[in-house]
NUFI-222136 format. One record per atom (N, C-alpha, C, O): chain; x, z, y; residue number from 1; atom name; residue in one letter. Coordinates in nm, 2 decimals. Each point is the difference from the previous one (the first is absolute). Layout:
% residues N
{A,{X,Z,Y},NUM,CA,A}
...
***
This chain:
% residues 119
{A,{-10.56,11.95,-2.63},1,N,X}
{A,{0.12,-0.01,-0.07},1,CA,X}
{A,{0.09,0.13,0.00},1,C,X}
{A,{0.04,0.03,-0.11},1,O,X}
{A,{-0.02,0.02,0.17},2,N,X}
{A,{0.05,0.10,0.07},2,CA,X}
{A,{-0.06,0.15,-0.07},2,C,X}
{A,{-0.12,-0.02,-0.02},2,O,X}
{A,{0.17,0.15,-0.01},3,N,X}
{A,{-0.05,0.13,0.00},3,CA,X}
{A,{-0.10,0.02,0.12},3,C,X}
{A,{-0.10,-0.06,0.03},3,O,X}
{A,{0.18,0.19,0.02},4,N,X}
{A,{0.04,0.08,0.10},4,CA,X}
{A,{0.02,-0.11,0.13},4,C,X}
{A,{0.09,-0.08,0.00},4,O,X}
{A,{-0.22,0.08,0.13},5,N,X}
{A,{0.05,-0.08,0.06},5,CA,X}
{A,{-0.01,0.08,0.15},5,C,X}
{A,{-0.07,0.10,0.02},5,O,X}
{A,{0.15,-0.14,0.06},6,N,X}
{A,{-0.01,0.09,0.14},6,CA,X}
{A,{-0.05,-0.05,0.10},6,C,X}
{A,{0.05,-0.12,0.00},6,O,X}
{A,{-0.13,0.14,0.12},7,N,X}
{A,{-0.03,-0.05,0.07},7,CA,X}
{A,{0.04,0.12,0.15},7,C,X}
{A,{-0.01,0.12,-0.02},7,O,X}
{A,{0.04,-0.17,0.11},8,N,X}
{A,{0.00,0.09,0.15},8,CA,X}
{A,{-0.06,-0.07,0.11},8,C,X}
{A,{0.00,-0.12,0.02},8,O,X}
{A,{-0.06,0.22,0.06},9,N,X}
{A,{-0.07,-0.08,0.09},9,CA,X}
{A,{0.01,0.15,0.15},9,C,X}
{A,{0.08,0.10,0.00},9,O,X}
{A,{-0.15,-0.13,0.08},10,N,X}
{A,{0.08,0.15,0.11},10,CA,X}
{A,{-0.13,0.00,0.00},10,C,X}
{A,{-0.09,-0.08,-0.02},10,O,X}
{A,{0.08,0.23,0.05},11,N,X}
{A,{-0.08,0.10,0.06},11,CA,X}
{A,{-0.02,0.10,0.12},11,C,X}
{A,{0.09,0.08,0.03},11,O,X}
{A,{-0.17,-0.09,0.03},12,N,X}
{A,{0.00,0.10,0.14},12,CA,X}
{A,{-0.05,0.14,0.01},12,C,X}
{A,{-0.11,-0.02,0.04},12,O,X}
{A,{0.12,0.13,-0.05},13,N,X}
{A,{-0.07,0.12,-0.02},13,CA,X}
{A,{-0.02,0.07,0.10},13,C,X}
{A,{0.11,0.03,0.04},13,O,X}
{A,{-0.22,0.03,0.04},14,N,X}
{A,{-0.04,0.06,0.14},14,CA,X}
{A,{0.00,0.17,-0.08},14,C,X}
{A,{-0.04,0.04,-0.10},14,O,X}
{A,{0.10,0.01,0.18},15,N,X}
{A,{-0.02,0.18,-0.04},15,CA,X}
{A,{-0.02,0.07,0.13},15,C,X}
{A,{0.07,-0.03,0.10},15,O,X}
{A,{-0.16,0.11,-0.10},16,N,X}
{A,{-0.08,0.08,0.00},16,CA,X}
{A,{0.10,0.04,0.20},16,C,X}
{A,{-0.07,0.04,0.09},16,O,X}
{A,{0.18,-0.05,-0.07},17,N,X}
{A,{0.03,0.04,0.11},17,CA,X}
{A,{0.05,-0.12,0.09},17,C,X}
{A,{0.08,0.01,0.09},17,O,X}
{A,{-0.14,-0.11,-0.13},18,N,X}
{A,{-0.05,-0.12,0.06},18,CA,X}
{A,{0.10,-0.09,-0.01},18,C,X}
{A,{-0.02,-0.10,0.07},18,O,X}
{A,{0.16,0.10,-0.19},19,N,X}
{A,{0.12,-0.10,-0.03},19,CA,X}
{A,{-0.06,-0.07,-0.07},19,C,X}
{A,{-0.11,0.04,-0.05},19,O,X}
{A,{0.19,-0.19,0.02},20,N,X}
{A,{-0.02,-0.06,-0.08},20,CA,X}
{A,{0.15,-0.02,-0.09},20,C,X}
{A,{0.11,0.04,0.03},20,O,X}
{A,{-0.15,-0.08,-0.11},21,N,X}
{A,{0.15,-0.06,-0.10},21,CA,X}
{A,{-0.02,-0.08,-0.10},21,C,X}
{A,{-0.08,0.02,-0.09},21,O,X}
{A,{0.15,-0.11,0.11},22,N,X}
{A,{-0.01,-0.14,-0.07},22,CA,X}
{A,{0.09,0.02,-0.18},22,C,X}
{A,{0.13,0.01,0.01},22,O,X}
{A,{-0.18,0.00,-0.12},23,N,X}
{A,{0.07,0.02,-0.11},23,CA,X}
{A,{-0.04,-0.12,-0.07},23,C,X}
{A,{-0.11,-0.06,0.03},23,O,X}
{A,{0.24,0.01,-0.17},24,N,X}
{A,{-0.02,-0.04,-0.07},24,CA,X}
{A,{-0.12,0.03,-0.15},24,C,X}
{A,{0.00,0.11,-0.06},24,O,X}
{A,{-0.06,-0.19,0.04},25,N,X}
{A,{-0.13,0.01,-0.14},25,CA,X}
{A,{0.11,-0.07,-0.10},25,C,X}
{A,{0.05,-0.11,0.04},25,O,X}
{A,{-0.02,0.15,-0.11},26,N,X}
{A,{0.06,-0.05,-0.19},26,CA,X}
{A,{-0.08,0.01,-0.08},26,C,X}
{A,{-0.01,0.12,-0.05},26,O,X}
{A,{-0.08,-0.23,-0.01},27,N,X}
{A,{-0.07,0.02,-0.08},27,CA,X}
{A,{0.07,-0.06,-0.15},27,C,X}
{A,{0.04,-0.11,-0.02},27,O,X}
{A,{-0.04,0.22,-0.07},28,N,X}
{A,{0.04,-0.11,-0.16},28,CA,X}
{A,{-0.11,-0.01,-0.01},28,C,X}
{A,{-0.09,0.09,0.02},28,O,X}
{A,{0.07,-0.21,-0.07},29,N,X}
{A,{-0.12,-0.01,-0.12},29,CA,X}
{A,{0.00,-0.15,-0.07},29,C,X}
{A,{0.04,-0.11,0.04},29,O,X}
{A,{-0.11,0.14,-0.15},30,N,X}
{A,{-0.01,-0.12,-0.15},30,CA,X}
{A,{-0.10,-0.09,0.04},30,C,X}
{A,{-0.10,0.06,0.06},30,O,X}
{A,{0.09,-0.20,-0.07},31,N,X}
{A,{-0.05,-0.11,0.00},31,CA,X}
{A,{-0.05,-0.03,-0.10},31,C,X}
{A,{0.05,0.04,-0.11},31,O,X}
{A,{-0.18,-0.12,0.09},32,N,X}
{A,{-0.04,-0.06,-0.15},32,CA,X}
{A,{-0.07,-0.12,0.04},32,C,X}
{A,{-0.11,0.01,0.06},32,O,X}
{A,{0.16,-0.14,-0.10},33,N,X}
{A,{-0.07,-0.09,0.08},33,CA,X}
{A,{-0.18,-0.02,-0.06},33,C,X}
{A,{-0.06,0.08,-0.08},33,O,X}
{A,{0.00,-0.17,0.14},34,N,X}
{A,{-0.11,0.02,-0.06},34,CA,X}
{A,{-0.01,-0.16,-0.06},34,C,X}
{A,{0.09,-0.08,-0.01},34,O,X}
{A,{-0.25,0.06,-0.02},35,N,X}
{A,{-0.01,-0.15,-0.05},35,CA,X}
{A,{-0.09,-0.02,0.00},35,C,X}
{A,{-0.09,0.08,0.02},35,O,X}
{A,{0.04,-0.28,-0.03},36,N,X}
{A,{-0.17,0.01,0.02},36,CA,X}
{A,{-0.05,0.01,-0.13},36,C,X}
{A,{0.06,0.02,-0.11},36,O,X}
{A,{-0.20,-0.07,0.16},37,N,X}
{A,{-0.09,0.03,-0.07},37,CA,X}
{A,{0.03,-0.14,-0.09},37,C,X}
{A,{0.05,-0.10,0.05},37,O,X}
{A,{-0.11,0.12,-0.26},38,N,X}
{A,{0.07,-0.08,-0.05},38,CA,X}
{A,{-0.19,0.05,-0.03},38,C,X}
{A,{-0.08,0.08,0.05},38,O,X}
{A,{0.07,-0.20,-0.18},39,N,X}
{A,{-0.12,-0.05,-0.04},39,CA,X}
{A,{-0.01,0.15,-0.12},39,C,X}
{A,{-0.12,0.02,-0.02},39,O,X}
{A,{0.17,0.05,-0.04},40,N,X}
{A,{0.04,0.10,-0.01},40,CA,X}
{A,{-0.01,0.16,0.09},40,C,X}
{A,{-0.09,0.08,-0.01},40,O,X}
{A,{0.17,-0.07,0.06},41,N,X}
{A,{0.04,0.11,0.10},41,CA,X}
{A,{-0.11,-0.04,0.18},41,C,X}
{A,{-0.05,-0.10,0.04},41,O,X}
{A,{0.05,0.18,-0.01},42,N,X}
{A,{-0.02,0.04,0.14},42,CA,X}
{A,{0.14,0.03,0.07},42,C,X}
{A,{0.09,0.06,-0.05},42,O,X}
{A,{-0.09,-0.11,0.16},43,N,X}
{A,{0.12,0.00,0.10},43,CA,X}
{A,{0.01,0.12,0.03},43,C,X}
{A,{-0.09,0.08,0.01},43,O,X}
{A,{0.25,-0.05,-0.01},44,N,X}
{A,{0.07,0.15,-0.04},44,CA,X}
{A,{0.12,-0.03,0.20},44,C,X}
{A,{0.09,-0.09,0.03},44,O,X}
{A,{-0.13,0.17,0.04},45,N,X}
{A,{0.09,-0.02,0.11},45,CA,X}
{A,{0.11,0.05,0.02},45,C,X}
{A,{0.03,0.07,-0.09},45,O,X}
{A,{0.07,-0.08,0.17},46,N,X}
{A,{0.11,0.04,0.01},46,CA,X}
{A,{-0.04,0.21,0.05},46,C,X}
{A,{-0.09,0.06,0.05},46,O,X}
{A,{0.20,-0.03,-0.09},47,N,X}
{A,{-0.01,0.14,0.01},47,CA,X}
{A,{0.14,0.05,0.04},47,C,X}
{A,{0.10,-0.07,-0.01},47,O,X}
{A,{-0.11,0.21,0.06},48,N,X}
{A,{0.14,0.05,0.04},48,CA,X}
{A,{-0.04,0.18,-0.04},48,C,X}
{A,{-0.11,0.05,0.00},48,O,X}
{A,{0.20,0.01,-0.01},49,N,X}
{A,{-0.01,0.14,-0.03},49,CA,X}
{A,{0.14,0.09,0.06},49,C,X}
{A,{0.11,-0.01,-0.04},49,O,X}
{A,{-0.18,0.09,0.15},50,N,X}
{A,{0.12,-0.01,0.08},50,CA,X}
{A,{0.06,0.19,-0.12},50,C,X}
{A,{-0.07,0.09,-0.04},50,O,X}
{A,{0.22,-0.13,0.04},51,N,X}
{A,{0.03,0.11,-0.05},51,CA,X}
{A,{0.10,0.15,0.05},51,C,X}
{A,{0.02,0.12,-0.04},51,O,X}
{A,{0.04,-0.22,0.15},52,N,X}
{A,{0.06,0.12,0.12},52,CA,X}
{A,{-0.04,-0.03,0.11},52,C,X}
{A,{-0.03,-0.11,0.02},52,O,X}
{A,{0.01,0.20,0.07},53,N,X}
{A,{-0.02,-0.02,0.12},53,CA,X}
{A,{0.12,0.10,0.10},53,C,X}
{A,{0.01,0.12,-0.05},53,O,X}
{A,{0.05,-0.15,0.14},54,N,X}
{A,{0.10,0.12,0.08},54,CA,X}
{A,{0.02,-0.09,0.15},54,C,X}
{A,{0.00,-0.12,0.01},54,O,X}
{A,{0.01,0.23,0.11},55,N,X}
{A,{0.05,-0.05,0.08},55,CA,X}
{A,{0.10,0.05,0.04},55,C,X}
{A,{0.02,0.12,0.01},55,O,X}
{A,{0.06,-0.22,0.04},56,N,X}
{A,{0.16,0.01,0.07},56,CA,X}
{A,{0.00,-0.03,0.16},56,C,X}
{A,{-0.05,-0.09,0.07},56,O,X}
{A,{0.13,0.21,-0.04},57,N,X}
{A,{0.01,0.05,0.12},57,CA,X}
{A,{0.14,-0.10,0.02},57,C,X}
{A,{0.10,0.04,-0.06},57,O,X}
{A,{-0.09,-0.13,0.13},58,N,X}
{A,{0.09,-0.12,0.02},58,CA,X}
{A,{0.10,0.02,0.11},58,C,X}
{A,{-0.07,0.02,0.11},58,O,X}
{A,{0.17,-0.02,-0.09},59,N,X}
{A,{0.09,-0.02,0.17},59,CA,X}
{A,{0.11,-0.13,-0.03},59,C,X}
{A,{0.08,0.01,-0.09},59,O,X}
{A,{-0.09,-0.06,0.13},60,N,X}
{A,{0.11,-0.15,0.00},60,CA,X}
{A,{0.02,-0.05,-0.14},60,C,X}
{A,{0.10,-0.06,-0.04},60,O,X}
{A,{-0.22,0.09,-0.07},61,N,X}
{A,{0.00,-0.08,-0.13},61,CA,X}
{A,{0.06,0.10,-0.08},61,C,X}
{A,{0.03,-0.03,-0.11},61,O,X}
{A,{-0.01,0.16,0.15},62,N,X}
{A,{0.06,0.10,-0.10},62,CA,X}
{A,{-0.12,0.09,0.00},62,C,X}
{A,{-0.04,0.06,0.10},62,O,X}
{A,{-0.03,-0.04,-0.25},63,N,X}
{A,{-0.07,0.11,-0.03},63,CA,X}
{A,{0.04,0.11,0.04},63,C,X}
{A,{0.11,0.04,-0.02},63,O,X}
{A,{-0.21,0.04,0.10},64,N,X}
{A,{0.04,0.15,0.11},64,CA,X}
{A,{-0.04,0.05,-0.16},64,C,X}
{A,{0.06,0.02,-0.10},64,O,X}
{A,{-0.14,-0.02,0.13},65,N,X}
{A,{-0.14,0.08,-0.11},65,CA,X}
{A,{-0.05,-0.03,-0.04},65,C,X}
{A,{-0.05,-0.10,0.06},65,O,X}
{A,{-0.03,0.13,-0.22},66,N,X}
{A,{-0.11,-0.08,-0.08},66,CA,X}
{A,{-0.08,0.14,-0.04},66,C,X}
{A,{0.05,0.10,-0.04},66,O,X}
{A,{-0.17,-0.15,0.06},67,N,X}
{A,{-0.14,0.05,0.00},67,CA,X}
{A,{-0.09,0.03,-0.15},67,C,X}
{A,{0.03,-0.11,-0.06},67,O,X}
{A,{-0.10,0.16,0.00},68,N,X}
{A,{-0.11,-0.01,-0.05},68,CA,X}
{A,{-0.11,0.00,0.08},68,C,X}
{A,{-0.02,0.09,0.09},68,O,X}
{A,{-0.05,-0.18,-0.12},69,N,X}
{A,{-0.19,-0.01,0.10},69,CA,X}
{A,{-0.05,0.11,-0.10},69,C,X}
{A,{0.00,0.05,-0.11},69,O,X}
{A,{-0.06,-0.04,0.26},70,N,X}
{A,{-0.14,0.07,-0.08},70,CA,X}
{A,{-0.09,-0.04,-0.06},70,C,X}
{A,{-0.01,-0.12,-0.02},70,O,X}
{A,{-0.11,0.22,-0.03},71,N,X}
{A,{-0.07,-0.09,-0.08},71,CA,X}
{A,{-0.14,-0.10,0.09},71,C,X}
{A,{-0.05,-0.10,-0.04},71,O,X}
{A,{0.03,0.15,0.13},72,N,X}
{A,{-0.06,-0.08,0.09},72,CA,X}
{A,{0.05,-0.15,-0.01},72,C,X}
{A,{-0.03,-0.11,-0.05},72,O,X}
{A,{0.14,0.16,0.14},73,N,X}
{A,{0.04,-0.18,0.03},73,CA,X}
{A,{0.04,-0.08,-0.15},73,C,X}
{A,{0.03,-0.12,0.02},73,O,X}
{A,{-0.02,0.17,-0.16},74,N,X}
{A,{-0.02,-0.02,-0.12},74,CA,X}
{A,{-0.17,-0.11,0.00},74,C,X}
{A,{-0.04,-0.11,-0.03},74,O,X}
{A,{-0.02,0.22,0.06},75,N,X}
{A,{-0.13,-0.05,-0.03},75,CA,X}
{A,{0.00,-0.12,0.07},75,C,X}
{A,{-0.04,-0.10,-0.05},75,O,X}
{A,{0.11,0.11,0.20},76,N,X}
{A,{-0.05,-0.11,0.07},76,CA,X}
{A,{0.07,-0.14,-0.02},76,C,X}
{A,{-0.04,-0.10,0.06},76,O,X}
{A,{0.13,0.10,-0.14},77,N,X}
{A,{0.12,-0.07,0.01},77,CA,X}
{A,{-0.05,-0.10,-0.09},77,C,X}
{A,{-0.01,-0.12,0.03},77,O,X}
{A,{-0.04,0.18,-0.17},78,N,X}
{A,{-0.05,-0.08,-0.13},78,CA,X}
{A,{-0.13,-0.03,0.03},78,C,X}
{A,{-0.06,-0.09,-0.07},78,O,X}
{A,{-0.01,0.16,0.19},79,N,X}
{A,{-0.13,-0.11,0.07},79,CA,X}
{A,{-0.01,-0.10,0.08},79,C,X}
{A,{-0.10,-0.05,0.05},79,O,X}
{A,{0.24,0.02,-0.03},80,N,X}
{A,{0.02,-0.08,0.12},80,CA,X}
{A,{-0.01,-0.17,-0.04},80,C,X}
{A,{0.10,-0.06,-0.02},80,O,X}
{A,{-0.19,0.01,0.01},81,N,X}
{A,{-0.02,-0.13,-0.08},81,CA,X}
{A,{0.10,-0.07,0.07},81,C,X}
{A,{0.09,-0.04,-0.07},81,O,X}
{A,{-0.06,0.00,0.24},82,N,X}
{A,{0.08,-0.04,0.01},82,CA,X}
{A,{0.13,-0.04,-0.03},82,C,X}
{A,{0.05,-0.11,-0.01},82,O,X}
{A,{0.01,0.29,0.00},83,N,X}
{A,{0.10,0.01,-0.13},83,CA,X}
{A,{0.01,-0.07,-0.14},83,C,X}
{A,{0.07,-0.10,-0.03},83,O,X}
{A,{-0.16,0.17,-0.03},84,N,X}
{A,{0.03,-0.08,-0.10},84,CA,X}
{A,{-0.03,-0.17,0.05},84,C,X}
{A,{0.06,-0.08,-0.07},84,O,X}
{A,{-0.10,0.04,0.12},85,N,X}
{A,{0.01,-0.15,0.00},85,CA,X}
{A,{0.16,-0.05,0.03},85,C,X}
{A,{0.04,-0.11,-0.03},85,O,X}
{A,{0.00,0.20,0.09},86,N,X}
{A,{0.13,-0.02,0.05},86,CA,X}
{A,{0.11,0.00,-0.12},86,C,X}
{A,{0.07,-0.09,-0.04},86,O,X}
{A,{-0.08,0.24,-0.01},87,N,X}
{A,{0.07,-0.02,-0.16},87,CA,X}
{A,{-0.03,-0.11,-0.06},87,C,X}
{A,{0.09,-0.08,-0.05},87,O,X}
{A,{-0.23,0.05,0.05},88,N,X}
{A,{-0.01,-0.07,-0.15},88,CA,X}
{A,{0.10,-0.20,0.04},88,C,X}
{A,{0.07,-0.08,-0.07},88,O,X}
{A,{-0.10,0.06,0.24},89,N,X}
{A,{0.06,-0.12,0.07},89,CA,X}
{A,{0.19,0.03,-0.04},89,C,X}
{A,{0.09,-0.06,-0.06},89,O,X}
{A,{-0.10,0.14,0.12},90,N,X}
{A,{0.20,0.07,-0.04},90,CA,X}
{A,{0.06,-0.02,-0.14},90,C,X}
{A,{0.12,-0.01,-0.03},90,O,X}
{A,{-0.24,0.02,-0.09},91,N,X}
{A,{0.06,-0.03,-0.08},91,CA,X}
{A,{-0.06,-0.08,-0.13},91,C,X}
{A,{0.00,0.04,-0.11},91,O,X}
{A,{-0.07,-0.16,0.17},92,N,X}
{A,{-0.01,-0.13,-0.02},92,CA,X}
{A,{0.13,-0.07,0.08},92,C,X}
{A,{0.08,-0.06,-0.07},92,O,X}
{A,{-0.06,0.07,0.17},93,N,X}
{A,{0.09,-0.05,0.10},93,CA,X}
{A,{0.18,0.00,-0.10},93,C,X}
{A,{0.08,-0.09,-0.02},93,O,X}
{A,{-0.08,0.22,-0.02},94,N,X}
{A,{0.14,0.04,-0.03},94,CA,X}
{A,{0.00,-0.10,-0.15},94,C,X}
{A,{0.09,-0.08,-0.03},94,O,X}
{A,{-0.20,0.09,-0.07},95,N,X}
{A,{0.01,-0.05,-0.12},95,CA,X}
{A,{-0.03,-0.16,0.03},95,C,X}
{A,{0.03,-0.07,-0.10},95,O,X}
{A,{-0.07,-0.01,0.20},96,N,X}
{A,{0.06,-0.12,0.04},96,CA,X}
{A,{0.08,0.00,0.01},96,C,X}
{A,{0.04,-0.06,-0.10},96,O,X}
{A,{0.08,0.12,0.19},97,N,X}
{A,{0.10,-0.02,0.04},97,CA,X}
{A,{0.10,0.01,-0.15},97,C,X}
{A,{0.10,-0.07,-0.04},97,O,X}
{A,{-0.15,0.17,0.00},98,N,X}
{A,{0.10,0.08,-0.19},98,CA,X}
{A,{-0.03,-0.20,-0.09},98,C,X}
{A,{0.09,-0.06,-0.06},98,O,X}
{A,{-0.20,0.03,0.07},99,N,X}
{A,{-0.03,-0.11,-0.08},99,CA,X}
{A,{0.10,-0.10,0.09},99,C,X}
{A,{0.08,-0.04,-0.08},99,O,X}
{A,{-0.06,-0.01,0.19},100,N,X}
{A,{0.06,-0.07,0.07},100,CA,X}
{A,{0.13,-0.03,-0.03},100,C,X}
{A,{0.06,-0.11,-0.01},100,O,X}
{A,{-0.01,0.25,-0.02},101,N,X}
{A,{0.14,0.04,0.05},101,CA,X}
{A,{0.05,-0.03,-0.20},101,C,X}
{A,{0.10,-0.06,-0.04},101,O,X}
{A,{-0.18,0.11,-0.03},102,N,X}
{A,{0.02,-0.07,-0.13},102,CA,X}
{A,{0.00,-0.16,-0.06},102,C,X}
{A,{0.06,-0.03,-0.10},102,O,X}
{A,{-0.12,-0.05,0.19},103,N,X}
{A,{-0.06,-0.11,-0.04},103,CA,X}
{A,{0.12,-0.09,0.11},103,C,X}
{A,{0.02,-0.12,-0.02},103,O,X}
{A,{0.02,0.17,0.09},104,N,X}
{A,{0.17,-0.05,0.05},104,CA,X}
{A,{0.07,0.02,-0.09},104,C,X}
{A,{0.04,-0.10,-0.06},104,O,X}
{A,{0.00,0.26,0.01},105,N,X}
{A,{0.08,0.04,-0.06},105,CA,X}
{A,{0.03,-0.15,-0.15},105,C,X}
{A,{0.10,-0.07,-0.01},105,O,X}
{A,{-0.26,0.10,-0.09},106,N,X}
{A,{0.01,-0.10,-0.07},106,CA,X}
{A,{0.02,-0.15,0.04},106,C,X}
{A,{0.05,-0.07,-0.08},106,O,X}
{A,{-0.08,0.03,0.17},107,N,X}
{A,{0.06,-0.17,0.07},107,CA,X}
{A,{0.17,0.01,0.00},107,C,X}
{A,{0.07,-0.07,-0.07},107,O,X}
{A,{-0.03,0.17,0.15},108,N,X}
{A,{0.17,-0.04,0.02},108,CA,X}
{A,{0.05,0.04,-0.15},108,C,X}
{A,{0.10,-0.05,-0.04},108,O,X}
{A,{-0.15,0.13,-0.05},109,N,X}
{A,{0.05,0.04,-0.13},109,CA,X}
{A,{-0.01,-0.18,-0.10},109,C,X}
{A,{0.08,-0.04,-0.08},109,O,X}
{A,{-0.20,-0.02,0.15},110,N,X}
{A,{-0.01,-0.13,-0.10},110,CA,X}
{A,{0.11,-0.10,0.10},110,C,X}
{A,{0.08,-0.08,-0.06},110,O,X}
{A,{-0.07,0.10,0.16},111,N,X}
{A,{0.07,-0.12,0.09},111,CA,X}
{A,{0.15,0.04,-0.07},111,C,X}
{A,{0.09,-0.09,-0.01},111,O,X}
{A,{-0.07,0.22,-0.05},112,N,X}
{A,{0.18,0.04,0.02},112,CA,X}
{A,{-0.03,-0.06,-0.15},112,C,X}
{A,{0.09,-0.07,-0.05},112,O,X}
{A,{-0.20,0.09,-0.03},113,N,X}
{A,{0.07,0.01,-0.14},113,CA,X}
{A,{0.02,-0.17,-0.02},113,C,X}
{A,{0.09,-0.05,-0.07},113,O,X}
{A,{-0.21,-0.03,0.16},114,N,X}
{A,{0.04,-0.19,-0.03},114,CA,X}
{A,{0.11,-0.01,0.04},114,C,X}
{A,{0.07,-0.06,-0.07},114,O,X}
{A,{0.02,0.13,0.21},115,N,X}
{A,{0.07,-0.07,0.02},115,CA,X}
{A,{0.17,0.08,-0.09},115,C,X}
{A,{0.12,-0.01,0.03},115,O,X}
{A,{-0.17,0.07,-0.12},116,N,X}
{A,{0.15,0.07,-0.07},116,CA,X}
{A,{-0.04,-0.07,-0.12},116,C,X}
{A,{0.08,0.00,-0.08},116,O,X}
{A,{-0.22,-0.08,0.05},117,N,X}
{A,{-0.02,-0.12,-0.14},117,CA,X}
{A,{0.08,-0.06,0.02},117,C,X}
{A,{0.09,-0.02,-0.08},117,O,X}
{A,{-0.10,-0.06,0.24},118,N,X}
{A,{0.05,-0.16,0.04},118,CA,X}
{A,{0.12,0.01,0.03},118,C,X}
{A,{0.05,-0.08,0.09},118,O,X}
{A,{0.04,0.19,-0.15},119,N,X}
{A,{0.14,0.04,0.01},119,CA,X}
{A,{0.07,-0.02,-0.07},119,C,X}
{A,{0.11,0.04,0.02},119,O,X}
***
């Protein structure tokens, strides 16, 4: 339903003089749901295409710093099936919720308009 959708999840990174540091992952990326197989068509799956990637250097919920990845963790990021399973769950999830939150919306819009008829 949605564009542009964002997902965050944390990240830990080990360097080289033996620290660790825990950063935020922001991923944008586009959704396309999929569909089954019809007597017609072959089943087409859900898909995601991640379009930003950046990490933020976080202290008490206030962005310190924001990052471009490299292209490594690029590579690794858009191979992470995990991931995308995770996107693609985040936003099936959200467009329930978007359908939800409409399908109230239209109930109290019919409850207000009967009861301004029976007025």
């Amino acid at each position: 339903m949605a564009g542009l959708r964002t997902f965050e999840t944390s990240t830990n990174l080990s360097f080289s003089d033996g620290g660790d540091r825990e950063f935020t992952l922001r991923l944008g990326y586009r959704f396309t749901p999929g569909y089954p197989a019809s007597r017609d068509e072959p089943e087409c799956p859900d898909t995601v295409e991640i379009i930003t990637i950046r990490l933020l250097d976080l202290v008490e919920a206030a962005v310190v710093s924001e990052y471009d990845v490299p292209i490594w963790m690029e590579r690794l990021i858009d191979a992470d099936e995990a991931l995308i399973a995770s996107l693609i769950a985040d936003a099936r999830e959200s467009d329930a919720a978007e359908r939800d939150e409409a399908a109230e919306r239209r109930a109290d819009e019919a409850r207000h308009d009967r009861l301004v008829g029976a007025a």
